[in-house]
C-alpha positions in Angstrom: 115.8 78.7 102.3 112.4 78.8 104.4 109.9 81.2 103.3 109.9 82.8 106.4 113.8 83.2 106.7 113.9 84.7 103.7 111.2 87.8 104.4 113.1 87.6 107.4 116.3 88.2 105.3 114.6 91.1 102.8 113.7 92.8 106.4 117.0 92.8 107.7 118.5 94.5 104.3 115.4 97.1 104.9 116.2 98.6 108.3 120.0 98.4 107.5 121.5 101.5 105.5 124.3 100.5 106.4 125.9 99.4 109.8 123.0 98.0 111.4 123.0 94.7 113.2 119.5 93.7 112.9 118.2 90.6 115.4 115.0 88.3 115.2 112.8 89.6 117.6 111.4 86.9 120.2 107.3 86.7 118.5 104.7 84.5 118.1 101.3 85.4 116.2 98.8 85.7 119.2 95.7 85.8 116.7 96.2 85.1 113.1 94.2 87.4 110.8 90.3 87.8 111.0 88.3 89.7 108.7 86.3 93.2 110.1 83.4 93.2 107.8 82.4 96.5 109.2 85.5 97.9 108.4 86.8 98.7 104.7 90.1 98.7 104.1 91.7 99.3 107.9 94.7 101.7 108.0 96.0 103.4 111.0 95.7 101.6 114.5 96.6 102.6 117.8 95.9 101.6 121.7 93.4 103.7 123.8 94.4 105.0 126.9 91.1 106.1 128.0 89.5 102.3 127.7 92.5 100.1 128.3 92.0 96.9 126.1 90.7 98.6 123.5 92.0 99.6 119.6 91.3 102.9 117.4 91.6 102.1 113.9 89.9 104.0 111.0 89.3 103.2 106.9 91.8 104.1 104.2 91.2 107.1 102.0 87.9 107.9 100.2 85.8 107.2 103.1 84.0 109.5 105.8 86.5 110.5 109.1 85.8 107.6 111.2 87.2 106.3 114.4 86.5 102.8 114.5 86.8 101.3 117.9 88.4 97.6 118.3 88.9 94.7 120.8 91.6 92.7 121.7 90.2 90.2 119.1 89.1 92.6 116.3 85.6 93.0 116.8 83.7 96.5 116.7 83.1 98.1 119.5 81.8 101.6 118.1 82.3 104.1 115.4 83.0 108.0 116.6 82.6 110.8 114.0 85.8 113.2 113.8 84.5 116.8 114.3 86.1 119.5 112.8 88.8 117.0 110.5 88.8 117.2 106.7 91.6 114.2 105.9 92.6 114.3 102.3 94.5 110.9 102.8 94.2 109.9 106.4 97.0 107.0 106.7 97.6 106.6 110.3 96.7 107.6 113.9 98.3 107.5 117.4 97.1 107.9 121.1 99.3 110.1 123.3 99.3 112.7 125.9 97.5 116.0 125.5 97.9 118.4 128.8 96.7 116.5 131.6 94.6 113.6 129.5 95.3 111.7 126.2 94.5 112.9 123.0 94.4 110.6 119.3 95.8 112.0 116.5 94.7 111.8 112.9 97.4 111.6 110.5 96.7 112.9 107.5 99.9 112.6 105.4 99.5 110.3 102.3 100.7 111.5 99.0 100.7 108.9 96.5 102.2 111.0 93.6 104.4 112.9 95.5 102.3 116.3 95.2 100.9 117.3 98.1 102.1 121.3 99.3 101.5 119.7 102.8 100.5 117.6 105.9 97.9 118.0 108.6 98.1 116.2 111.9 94.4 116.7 113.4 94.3 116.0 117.1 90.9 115.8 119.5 90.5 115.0 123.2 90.4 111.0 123.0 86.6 109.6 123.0 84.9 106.6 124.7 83.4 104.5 122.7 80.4 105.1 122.9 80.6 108.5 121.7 78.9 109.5 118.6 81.6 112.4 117.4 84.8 113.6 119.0 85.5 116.8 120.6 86.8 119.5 118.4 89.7 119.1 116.1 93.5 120.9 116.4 95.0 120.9 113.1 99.0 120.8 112.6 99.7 121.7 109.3 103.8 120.9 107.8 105.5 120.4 105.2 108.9 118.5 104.5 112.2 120.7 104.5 112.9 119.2 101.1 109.9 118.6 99.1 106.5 116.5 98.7 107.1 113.0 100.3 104.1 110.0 100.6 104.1 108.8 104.2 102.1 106.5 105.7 103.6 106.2 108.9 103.1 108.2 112.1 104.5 107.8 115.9 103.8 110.0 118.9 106.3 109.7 122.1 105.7 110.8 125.8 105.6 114.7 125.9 103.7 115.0 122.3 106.7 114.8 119.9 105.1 113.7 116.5 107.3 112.2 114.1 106.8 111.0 110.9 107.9 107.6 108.7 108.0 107.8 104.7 106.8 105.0 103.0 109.8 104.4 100.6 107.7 104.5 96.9 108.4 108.1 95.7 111.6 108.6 97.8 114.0 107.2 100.9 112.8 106.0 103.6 113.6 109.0 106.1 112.5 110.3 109.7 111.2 113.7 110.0 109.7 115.6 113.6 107.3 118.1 114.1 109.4 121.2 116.0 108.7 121.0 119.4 106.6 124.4 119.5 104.6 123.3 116.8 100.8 125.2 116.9 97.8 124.6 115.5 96.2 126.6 113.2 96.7 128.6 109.8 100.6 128.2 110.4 102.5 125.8 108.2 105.5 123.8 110.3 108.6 123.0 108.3 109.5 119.7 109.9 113.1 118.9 110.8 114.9 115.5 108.9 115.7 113.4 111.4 117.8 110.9 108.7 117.2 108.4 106.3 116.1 104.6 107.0 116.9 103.0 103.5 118.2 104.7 99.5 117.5 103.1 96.6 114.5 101.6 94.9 112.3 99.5 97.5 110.7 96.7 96.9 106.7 97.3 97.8 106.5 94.6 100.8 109.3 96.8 102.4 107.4 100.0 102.3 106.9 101.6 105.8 103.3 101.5 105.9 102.7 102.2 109.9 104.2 102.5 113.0 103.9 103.1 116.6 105.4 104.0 120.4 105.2 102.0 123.4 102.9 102.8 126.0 106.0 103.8 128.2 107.6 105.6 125.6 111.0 103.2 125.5 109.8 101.2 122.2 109.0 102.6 118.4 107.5 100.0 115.7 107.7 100.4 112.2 105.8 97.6 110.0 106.1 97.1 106.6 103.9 94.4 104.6 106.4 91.5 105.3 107.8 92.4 109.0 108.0 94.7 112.1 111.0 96.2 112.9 111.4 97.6 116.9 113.8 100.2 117.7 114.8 101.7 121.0 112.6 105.0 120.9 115.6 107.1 122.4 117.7 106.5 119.9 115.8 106.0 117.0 114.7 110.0 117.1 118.4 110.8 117.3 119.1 109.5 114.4 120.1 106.0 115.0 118.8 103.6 113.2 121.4 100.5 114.1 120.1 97.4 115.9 116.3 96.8 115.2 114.7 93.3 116.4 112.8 92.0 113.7 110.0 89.6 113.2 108.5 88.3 110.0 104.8 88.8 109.5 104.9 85.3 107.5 102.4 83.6 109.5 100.2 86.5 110.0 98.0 86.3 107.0 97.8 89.9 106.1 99.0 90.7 102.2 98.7 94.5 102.6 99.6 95.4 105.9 98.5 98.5 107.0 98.6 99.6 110.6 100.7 98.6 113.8 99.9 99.2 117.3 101.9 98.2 120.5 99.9 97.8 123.8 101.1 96.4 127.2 103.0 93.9 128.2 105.1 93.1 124.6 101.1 93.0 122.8 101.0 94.4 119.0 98.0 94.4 117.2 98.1 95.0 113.3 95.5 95.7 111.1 95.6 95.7 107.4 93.3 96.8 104.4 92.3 93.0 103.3 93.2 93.5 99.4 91.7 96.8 99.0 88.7 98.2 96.8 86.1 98.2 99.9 87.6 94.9 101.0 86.4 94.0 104.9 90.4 94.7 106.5 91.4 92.4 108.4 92.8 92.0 112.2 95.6 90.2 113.9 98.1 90.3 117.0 101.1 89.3 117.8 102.8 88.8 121.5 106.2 89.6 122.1 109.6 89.9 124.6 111.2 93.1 124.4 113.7 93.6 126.6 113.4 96.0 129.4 
């Protein structure tokens, strides 16, 4: 079997619990991987809505709370302080609405050992740039309805829903959402189990490592090292996880994918930590056809 068939076959049996009809999803690498000397380790990555074209990204753990602006191509643009965000283990971050303008939010949800009491999504008015610190930072604070859970992965739809992906190492992987009248301060959120993705032992390169909503809301993307899996968005948050379209990262050149952003017009952008210990991450894109 072809190399790439067969990630493609280890992705299928990851998105498929138990019923699902998985599909390769119509791809081709845009820009294969390019190093970001200027940024360690890459995570989290999402499109700005405030300066179309460009990328947020930010470093893994351990390093100051950073928002590390991106072009189409991978090439910094600017760095913007968070103000008012203490991350513990800032994994992954999303662009969505906030009132009347877009906010990002700063996902800070990792848990390698499984320990953590709790979660904090941190969310500021989105910055330019050119900016040298954000605007003041909302903290979310939850915890999971049953027990410490390492996540890596975070989505936001249309009206400010914020779900969260597990990774798959010290559990399932499983779906879980802010409530709805989720506030920020003091006040610690019990989110609500959506379902679970995948039982058993996983195999690393199937961990959920980021994901990511559509600019129109229709389309979530979860990646893992070795693929992408695309779900409709509607159904995904009810609990159906049948029928992803997947696409092998094979050809992308990233070992230890990180983060996954989708932009317009079928465009995702992933970003990935480059082999770790203060390793320059590294940058790539992909352009696809989904349906709709």
């Amino acid at each position: 079997m072809r190399p790439d068939r067969l990630v493609l076959a280890v992705a299928l049996m990851f998105v498929q619990p138990s019923r699902a009809l998985a599909a390769a999803a119509d791809c081709h690498v845009d820009v294969p991987s390019v190093s970001i000397p200027e940024l360690a380790e890459a995570s989290g990555l999402a499109a700005s809505r405030r300066s179309p074209g460009l990328l947020w990204s930010h470093a893994d753990s351990g390093n100051a709370p950073v928002l590390v602006a991106l072009d189409a191509h991978g090439t910094v643009k600017g760095r913007v302080a968070l103000r008012g965000a203490t991350p513990v283990d800032w994994e992954d971050v999303a662009v969505g609405s906030c009132e009347s303008s877009s906010c990002v939010y700063a996902a800070d949800i990792g848990d390698n050992n499984g320990r953590r009491k709790g979660i904090t999504i941190y969310r500021f008015p989105e910055p330019l740039p050119t900016d040298r610190t954000t605007g003041p930072a909302e903290a979310f604070r939850g915890q999971f309805p049953d027990g410490p859970q390492d996540a890596e992965a975070f989505f936001v739809l249309g009206g400010g829903e914020m779900f969260v992906v597990t990774k798959g190492d010290t559990g399932p992987v499983a779906l879980y959402a802010f409530p709805v009248a989720a506030t920020s301060g003091p006040r610690v959120a019990t989110l609500r189990k959506i379902g679970v993705l995948q039982r058993g032992k996983i195999d690393r390169r199937q961990w959920v490592t980021g994901a990511s909503a559509s600019p129109d809301g229709r389309w979530v993307v979860l990646r893992t090292h070795g693929s992408v899996a695309f779900y409709d968005a509607a159904r995904l948050v009810k609990g159906d996880f049948s029928s992803p379209s997947i696409f092998a990262l094979t050809g992308l050149g990233q070992l230890q994918g990180e983060g996954v952003a989708l932009g317009a017009r079928g465009a995702v952008f992933l970003v990935g930590e480059g082999g770790g210990r203060g390793a320059p991450g590294v940058f790539g894109s992909l352009a696809c056809h989904l349906p709709g």
